[in-house]
SEBASE-592295 format. One line per 2 residues: number of its first residue (from 1); for each residue x, y, z of C-alpha. Coordinates in steps of 0.25 Angstrom, whole numbers, plus 5000, padded with zeros to 4 digits. Example, Ala and Ser with C-alpha at 12.3 -4.5 7.8 and 13.67 -1.06 7.14 Angstrom:
// SEBASE-592295
1 = 5049/4982/5031 | 5055/4996/5029
***
This chain:
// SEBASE-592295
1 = 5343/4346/4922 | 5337/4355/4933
3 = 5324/4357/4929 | 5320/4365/4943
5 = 5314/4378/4940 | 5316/4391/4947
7 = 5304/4395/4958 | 5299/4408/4952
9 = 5299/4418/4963 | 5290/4430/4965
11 = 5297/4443/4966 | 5285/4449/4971
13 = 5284/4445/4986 | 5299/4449/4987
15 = 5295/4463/4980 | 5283/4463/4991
17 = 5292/4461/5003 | 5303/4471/4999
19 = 5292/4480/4999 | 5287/4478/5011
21 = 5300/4478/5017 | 5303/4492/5011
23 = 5291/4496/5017 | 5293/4490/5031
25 = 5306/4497/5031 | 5303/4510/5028
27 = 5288/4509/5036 | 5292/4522/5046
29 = 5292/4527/5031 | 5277/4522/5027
31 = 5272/4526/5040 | 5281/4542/5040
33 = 5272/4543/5026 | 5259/4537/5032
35 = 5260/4548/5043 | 5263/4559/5034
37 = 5250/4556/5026 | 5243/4555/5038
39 = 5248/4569/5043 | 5245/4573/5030
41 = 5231/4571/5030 | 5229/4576/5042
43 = 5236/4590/5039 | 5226/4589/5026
45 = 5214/4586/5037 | 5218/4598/5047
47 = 5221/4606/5036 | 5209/4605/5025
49 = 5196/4611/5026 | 5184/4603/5029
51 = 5173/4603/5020 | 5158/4600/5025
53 = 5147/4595/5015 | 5134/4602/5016
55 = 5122/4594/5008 | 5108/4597/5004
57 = 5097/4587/4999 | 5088/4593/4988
59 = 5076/4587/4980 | 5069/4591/4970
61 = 5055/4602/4972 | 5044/4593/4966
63 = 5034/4603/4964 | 5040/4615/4954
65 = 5038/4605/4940 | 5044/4613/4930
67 = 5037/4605/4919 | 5022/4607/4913
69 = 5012/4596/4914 | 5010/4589/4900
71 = 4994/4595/4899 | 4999/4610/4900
73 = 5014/4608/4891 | 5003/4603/4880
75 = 4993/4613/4880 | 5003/4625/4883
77 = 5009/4619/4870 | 4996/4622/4863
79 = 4995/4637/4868 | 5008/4640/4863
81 = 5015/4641/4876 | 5026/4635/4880
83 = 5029/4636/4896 | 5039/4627/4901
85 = 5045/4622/4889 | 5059/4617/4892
87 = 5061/4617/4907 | 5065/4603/4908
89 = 5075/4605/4920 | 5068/4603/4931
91 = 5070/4614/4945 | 5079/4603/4953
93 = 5088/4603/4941 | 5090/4618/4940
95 = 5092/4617/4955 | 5104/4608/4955
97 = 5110/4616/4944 | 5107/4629/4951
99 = 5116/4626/4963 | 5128/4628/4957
101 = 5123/4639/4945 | 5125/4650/4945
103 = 5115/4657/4951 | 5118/4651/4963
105 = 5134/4652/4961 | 5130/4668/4959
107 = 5121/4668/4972 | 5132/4662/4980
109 = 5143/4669/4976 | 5135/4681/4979
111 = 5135/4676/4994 | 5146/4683/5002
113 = 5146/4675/5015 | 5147/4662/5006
115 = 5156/4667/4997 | 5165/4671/5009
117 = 5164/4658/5014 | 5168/4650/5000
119 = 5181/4659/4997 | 5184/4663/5011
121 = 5198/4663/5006 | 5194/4674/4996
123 = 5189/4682/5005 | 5195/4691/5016
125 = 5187/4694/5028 | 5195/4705/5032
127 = 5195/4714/5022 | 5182/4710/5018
129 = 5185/4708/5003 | 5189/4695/4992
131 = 5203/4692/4992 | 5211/4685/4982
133 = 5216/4674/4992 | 5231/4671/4993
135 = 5237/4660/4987 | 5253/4655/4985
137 = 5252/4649/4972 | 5244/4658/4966
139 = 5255/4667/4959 | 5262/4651/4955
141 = 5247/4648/4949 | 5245/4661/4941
143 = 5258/4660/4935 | 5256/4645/4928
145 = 5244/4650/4922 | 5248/4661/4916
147 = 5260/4653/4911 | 5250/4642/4907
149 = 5242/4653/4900 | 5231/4651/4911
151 = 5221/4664/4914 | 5225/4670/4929
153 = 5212/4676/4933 | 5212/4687/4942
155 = 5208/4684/4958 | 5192/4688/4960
157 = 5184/4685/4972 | 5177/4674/4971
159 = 5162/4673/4965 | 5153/4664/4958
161 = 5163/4657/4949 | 5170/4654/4961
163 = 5157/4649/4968 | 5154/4640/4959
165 = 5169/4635/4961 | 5166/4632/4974
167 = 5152/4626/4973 | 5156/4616/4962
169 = 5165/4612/4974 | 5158/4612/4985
171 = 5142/4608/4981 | 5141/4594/4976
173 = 5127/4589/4972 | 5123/4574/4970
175 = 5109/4572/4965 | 5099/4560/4966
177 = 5091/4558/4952 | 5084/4547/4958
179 = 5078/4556/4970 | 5080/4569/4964
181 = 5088/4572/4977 | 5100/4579/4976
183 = 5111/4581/4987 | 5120/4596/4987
185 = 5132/4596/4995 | 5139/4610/4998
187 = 5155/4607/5006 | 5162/4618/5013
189 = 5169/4620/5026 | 5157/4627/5034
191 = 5146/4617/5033 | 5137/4626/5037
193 = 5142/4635/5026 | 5140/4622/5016
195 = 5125/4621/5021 | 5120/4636/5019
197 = 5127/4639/5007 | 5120/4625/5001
199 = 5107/4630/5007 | 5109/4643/5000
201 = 5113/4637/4986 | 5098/4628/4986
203 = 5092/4641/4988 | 5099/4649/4978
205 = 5097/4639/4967 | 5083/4635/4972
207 = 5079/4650/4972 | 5086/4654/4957
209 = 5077/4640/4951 | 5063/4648/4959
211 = 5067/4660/4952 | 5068/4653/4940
213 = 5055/4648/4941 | 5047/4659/4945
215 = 5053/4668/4934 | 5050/4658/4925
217 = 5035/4655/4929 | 5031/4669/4931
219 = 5038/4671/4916 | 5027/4658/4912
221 = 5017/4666/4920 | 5017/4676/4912
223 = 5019/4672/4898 | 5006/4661/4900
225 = 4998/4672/4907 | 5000/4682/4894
227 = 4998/4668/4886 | 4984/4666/4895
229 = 4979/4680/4891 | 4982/4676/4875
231 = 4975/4663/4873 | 4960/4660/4870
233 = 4960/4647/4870 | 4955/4640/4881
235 = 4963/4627/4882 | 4975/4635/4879
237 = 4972/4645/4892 | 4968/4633/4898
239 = 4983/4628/4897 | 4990/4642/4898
241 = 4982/4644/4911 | 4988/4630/4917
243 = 5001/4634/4913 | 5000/4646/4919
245 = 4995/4640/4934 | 5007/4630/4931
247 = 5019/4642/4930 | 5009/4649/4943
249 = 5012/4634/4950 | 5026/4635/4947
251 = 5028/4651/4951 | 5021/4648/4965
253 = 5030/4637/4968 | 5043/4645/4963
255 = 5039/4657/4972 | 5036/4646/4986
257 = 5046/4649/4994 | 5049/4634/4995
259 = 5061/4626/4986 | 5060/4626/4973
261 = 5068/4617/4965 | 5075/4609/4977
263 = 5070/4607/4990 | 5079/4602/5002
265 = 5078/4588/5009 | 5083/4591/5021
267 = 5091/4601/5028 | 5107/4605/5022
269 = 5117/4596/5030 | 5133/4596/5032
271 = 5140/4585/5034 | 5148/4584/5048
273 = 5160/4578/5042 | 5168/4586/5033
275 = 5168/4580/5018 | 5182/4584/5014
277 = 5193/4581/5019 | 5188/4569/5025
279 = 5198/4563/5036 | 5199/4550/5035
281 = 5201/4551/5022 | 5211/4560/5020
283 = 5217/4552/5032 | 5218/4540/5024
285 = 5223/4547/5012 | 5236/4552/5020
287 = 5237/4539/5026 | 5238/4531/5013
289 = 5246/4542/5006 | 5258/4542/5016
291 = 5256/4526/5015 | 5258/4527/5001
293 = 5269/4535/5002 | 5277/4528/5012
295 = 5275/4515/5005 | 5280/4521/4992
297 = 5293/4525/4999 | 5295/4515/5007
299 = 5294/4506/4996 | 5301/4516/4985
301 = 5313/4523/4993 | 5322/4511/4994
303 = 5320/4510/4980 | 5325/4525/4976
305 = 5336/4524/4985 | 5342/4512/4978
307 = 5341/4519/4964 | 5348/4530/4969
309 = 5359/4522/4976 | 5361/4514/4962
***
């Protein structure tokens, strides 16, 4: 009785080697692929527009303190008047949130040399006018919305909706809580273009924030000055007269012609390099997409063509 038993043998190298000999013989293939990828990436790169990164550092104005000190909330609580109550967000906060409200989107689409900029394809120099641009799938797009029931609105030129299109593209904001630092960064084409319009959007939501305050103080002004003039008691004029020097304080420093709610550290900068596309990297992406490619045909042809023999 034989009792010898069978080496078990692994089908995987065997599988391994086929597929590497597939590949070595259709390697002109892999390398057509590879090429094709490559000039790919470099039609994309010759082709794309370039976008540069402008960036400005701001930091918090220590000095506007929206908040009463304990002593004059307490006592302004005994004369029956309430300044202040509620304004928990402080100036910085509003900031970051104004530069990209919409005052500032209003302001900006208000601008005609900006704005002429942003939809320069909307706009036609000639004739000096907004003009619906042209577009070849524009007829094919209206027409599966309105068979999937989809509004079609009517071409306009472009305005504040449309800016705030584009900034919620363009301006990217990363804050520091720890440092209360934060960094804005505006991309376009023109780096130049990227750094005055940045400069001009702190201005337009540090401006609307002064505006805010001085109409507010001088509204406190004078509701606590007609207060003043109604109330006998002396610890109670005593606090209605410190609140009164706090909103003068806070008036004065409004009306400075210094920042009010954020200051710059430092000058707006443009990067050198354009952030998208980035070369190398779209580079590597052709090159490993054609390799990819050539090794999926190299490996799969072969294959089809036997299927479609049997």
């Amino acid at each position: 009785m034989d009792l010898t038993v069978d080496p078990i043998v692994n089908p995987a190298p065997a599988a391994t080697e086929r597929g590497a000999a597939l590949i070595w013989r259709r390697r002109w293939w892999v390398a057509a692929s590879s090429a094709t990828g490559m000039a790919m990436a470099i039609f994309v790169l010759h082709t794309a527009t370039y976008r540069y990164s402008a960036t400005m550092t701001v930091t918090p104005v220590q000095a506007n303190s929206t908040a009463l000190p304990g002593g004059l909330s307490g006592l302004a609580s005994l004369a029956g008047v309430q300044v202040g109550r509620g304004e928990v967000a402080k100036p910085f906060v509003l900031y970051m949130q104004m530069l990209t409200g919409d005052g500032v989107v209003a302001r900006l689409a208000r601008d005609r040399s900006l704005m002429r900029h942003v939809f320069a394809k909307h706009w036609d120099a000639r004739l000096g006018r907004w003009r619906e641009p042209e577009s070849a799938t524009r007829g094919v797009t209206n027409l599966v919305k309105s068979i999937l029931g989809v509004p079609v609105r009517a071409w306009a030129p472009p305005g504040p909706p449309e800016v705030d299109l584009w900034l919620s593209k363009r301006l990217s904001v990363a804050e520091d809580p720890k440092n209360g630092i934060a960094r804005i960064s505006l991309s376009d084409p023109d780096p130049e273009f990227a750094m005055a319009t940045l400069a001009k959007i702190n201005t337009l939501a540090d401006t609307e924030l002064r505006a805010r305050e001085l109409q507010r103080t001088r509204g406190y002004i004078t509701y606590l000055g007609r207060t003043l003039a109604t109330v006998t008691l002396a610890e109670h004029r005593a606090a209605l007269a410190a609140m009164l020097g706090e909103q003068e304080r806070k008036r004065m420093i409004a009306a400075a012609d210094t920042a009010f709610a954020a200051e710059l550290l430092g000058p707006i900068v443009a990067s050198d390099k354009p952030d998208t596309p980035q070369p190398v990297a779209t580079l590597l992406v052709g090159l490993g997409g054609g390799l990819l490619l050539g090794l999926l045909l190299a490996l799969n042809w072969p294959q089809q063509r036997r299927r479609k023999l049997r």
